[in-house]
N, C-alpha and C positions, 0 to 999 in steps of 0.2 A: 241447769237449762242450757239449751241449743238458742244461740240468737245469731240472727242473721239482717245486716243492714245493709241497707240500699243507700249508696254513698258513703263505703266507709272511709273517703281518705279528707271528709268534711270535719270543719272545726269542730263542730258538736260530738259529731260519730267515734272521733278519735278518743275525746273524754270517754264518752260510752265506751267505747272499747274498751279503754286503761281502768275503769270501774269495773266492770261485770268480769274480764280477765281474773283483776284483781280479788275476787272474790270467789272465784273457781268456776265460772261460767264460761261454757264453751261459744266463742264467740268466733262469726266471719262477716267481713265486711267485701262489700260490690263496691269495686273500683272500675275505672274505665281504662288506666294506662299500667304496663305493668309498673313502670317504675315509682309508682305510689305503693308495693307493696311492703317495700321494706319499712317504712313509718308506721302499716297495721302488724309487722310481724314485730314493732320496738313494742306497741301498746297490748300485744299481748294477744294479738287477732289474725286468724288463719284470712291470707288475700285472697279474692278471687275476682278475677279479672274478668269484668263482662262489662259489653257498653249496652247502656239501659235504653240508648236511643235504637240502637238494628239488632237487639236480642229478640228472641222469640217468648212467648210463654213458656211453652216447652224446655229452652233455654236457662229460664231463670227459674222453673219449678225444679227443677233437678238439683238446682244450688240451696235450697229450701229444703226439699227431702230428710225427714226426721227434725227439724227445727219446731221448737217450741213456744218460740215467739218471731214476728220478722218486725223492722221497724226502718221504716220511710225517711230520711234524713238527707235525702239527694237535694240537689238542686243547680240551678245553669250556674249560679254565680255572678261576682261582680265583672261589669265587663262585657257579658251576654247579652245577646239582643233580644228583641223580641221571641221572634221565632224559636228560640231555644228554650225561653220562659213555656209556651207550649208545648216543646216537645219534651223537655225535662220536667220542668215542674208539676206539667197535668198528665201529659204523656204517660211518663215513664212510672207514674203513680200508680196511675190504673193498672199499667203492663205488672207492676211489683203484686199490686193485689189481685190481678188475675191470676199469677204467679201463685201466691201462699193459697188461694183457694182452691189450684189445680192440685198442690200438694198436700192440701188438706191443714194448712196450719192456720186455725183459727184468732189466737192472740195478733192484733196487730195495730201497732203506733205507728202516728204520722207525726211529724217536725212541721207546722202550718205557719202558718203568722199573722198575727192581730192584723187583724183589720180585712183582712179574706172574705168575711162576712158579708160585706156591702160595696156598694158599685165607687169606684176613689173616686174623691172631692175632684170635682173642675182644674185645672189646674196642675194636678199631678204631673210626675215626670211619665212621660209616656211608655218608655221598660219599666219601672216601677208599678207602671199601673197595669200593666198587661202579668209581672208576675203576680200584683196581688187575685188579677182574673183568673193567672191560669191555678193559684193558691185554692181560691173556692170552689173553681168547677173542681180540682181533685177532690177537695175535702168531699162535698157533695156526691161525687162518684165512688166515695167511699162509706160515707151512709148511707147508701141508696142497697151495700152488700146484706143479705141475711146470713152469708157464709162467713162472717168475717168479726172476732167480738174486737171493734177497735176504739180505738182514744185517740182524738186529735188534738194535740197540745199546740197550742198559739203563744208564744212566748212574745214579750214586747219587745224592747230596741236591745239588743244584741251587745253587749260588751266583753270587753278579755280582763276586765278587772279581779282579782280570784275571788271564789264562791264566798258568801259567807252560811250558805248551810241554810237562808233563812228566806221564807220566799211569800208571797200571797198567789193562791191558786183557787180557781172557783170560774164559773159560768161569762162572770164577766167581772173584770179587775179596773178597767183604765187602765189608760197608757203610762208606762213608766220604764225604767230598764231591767234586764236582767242579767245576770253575767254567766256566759256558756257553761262555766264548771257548775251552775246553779240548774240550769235546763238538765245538761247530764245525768245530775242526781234526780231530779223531779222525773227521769225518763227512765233510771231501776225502779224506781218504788214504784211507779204507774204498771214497769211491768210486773212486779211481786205484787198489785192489786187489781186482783179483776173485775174485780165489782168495779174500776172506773170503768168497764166495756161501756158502748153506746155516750158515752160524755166526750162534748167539744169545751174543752177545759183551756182559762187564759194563764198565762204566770205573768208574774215582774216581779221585783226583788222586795223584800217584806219581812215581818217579824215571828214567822212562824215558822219550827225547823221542816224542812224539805218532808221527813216521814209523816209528821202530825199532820199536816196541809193534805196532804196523799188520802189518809184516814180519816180525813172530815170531809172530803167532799164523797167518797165513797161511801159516806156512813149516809147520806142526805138524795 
């Protein structure tokens, strides 16, 4: 397969990369500077340098061209203010999957995060809660596609701990952690199963291995 991600010089993206490389899949990742390219050319992944915030559709349908699956994994990052929770997070979502629809690539996964769903608790930190806003209106502008068979995967609290291979996946998990080698993995098998199209799917870390989890929510 041809995969092509949006954000690939992201913690997660990189995994992906160094997995699907690994396995003989032609893989490119959407960076925004070039000198992020040489960390996608270690993990095994052609760079392609475009910033998601002043590209065009046109722009980014063309870096898609012949790709067989695209996959959403941008984001502003720690640091980011509001405004760029907008423009990256919801923004550039939509521009990606205006993108693979102008190019005809049907397969497509987003990187979301728990709790997108619902409006943050009072209280919230206010970038926090403007990324988790601008998290749901993409999600939402991405089920709203007919062009598009997609999977939003909402992973819980994020760790660098290594994978253990073993994870709980399904409609709705509770909050718990997951660790990014373990997202990685849950985001080949999601693309090697299509029947997850149409599923807003949570992970955290769990005792079922990564491909069985994959295969049972698909099966239901």
């Amino acid at each position: 397969m041809r995969i092509v991600i949006a954000g690939g010089h992201g913690q997660i993206a990189l995994r992906l990369e160094r997995l699907l490389a690994g396995r003989g899949d032609e893989v490119a990742g959407i960076v925004r500077r070039p000198e992020q390219a040489g960390d996608l050319l270690a993990a095994g992944a052609e760079p392609v340098v475009c910033d998601l915030e002043s590209a065009t559709v046109e722009d980014l349908a063309r870096h898609l061209e012949g790709a067989d699956a695209a996959v959403f994994a941008a984001g502003a990052g720690p640091g980011s203010g509001i405004g760029r929770k907008d423009t990256v997070d919801r923004g550039a979502a939509a521009l990606f999957a205006d993108a693979a629809e102008a190019a005809g690539v049907r397969r497509f996964i987003v990187v979301s995060s728990m709790g997108a769903d619902r409006e943050p608790p009072e209280g919230t930190d206010p970038v926090f809660a403007a990324y988790l806003r601008a998290k749901g209106a993409a999600d939402a502008d991405v089920r709203a596609r007919a062009g598009l068979d997609w999977t939003i995967l909402r992973p819980g609290r994020l760790t660098d701990d290594p994978g253990s291979g073993l994870v709980a996946l399904a409609d709705a998990t509770g909050r718990a952690d997951v660790t990014r080698d373990d997202v990685a993995a849950t985001l080949v098998a999601l693309l090697d199963e299509p029947r997850t199209a149409g599923r807003t799917l949570e992970l955290i870390g769990g005792d079922v291995p990564v491909t069985d989890a994959v295969k049972a929510v698909a099966a239901h």
